[in-house]
N, C-alpha and C positions, 0 to 999 in steps of 0.2 A: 551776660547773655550774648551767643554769637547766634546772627540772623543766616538763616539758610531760605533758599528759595528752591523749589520743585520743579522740573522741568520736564514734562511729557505729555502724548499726546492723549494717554491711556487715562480715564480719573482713576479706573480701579486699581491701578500703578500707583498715582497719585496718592489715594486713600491709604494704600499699604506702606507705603514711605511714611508717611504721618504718623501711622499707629504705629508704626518701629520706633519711630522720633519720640515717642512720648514718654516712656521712661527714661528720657535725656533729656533732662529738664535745664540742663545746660543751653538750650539749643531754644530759638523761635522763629519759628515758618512767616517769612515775611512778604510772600506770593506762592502764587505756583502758578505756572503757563503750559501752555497746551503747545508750544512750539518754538521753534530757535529764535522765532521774532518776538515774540511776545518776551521771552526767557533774553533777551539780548537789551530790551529799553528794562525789564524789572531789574537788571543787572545796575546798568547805569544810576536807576533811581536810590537802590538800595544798597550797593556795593558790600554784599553778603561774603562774610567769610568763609561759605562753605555752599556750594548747588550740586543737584544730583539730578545727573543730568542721561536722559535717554537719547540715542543715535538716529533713531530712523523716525521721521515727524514730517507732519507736512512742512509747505512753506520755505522755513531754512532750519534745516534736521541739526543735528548737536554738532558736527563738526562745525558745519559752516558758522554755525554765532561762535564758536571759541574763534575761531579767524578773526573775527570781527572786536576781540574785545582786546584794548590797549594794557590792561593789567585784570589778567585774569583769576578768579576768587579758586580757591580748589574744589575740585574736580570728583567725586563717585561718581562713576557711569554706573546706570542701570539700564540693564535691554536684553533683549530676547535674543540675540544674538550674539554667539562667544567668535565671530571671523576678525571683528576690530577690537581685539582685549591686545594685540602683542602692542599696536601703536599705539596705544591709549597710556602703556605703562611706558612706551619711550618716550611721551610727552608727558612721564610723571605725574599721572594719574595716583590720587589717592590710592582707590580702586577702582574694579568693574566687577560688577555684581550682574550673576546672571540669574533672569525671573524664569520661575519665582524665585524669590530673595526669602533665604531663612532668617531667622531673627538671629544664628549661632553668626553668620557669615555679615549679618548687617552688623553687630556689636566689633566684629573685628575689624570691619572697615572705620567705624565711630572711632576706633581704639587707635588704628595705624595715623586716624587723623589730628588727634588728642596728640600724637607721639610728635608727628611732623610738624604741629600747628608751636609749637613750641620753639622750634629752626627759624633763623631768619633769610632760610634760603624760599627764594618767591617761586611757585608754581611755576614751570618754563612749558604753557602752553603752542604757541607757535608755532613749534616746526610739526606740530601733528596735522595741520591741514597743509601746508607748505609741503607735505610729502604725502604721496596718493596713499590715502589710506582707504579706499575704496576695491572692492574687486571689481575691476575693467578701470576706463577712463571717466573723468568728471566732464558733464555737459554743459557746463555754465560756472560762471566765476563772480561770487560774492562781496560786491564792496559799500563801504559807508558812504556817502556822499550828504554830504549839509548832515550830518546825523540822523538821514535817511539808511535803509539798507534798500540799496537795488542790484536785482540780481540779473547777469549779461549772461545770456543763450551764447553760446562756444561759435555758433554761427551770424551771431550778429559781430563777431569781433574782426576790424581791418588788420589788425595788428598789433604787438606788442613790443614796448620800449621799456628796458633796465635804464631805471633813474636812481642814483645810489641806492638806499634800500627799498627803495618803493619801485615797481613798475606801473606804467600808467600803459591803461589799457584802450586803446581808442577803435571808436565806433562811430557808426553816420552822427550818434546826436551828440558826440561831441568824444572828449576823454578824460578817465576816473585811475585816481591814486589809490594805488592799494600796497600794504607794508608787506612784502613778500620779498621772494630773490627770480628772476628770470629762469634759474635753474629748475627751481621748484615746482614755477606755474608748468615749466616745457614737460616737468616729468607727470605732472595731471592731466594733462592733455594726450587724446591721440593724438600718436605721433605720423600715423597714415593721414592725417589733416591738418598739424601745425610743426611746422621745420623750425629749428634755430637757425637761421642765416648768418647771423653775427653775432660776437658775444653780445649785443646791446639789444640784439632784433629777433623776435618771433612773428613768425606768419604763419597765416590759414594757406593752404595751397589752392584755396578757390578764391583767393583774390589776385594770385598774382597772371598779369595780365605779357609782361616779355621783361627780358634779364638783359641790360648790356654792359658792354666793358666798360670800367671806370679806367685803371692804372693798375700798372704790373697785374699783378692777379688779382684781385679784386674786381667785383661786380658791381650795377646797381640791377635792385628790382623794384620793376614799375608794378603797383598796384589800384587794382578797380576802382579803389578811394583815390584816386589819385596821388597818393603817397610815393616818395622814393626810397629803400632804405641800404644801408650797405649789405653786400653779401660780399664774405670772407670765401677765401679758398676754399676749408673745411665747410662752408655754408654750400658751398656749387658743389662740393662732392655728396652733399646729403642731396640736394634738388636733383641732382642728375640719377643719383643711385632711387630714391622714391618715383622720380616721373617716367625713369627708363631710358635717358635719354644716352 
């Protein structure tokens, strides 16, 4: 018996994923959640072979809890929305199913997962939020903390530091580890509001308060947080070219 769990904000979503599910009697429904929070602790408790999981939800919507999960179980996407199917299948997605879901298109995704579930190659969720998969920019950035999930408003953030794979994101109440690459958070971000200054350093450009010379080319910038961090050559041609200077 492989345990699935449901993930959406809709029950009558909810409901029709069920009744597809039940001539698959391979298969048992071991929750279902109304949102990426909920859908993120039933994950941990249950560690389901297989969730079908909706995009747009309150709270923290389907990308953001795949971010959030350290070995992720595989992946149908159902939603009402066909703009995030190209990234969904770059982050090797089972499938995406767009609602309504027929029962001809639900049996084939059951079928492509029966095919793969078979591979001892693991779902490589990851770089699907690590890369804006959003139209426009993301406003806030989702991390675990104590095996909480808190989520940081894009304007509560002083700064950003690349720490081998993790960057750690710091703000007035302190700063949280998250498994990303610096590259990635800068491409989710406006970039009219957050510069790479150095390969190690991201800034909001409303915190930086004056720039001075360190050595040879290099800069320091001083920030509102009272922070100092390096800015690289390439970093003062992106500051100069954004501020107009």
């Amino acid at each position: 018996m492989h345990k699935v769990i449901l993930i959406d904000d809709e029950p009558l979503a909810r409901q029709l994923v069920r009744a597809l599910l039940q001539p698959h009697t391979e298969f048992e429904i071991v929750a279902e959640c109304a949102d990426g929070f909920e859908g993120f602790k039933a994950i941990q408790e249950h560690e389901p072979a297989l969730i079908f999981l909706d995009v747009q939800m309150p709270r923290v919507n389907g990308f953001e809890m795949l971010e959030l999960l350290e070995s992720p179980p595989s992946v149908i996407f159902t939603t009402a929305f066909d703009e995030y199917a190209l990234k969904a299948f770059e982050a090797h997605a089972i499938d995406y199913l767009l609602k309504p879901i027929t029962r001809e298109r639900f049996d084939k995704a059951i079928q492509k997962w029966q095919q793969q579930s078979g591979t001892k190659e693991k779902p490589q969720l990851g770089e699907l939020v690590q890369e804006k998969v959003y139209e426009g920019y993301q406003h806030r950035i989702v991390v675990k903390d104590n095996g909480l999930i808190r989520i940081i408003p894009a304007q509560d953030i002083n700064y950003i530091e690349a720490s081998d794979d993790y960057i750690k994101i710091f703000t007035k109440d302190g700063h949280y580890l998250k498994k990303a690459t610096l590259s990635s958070i800068e491409r989710s971000l406006d970039p009219e509001q957050f510069v790479r200054v150095h390969r190690s350093y991201l800034i909001p450009v409303s915190q930086l308060v004056r720039i001075e010379p360190y050595e040879k080319e290099s800069h320091i910038a001083l920030l509102q947080c009272g922070a100092k961090v390096s800015v690289s050559k390439n970093g003062m041609a992106k500051l100069k070219t954004l501020l107009g200077w």
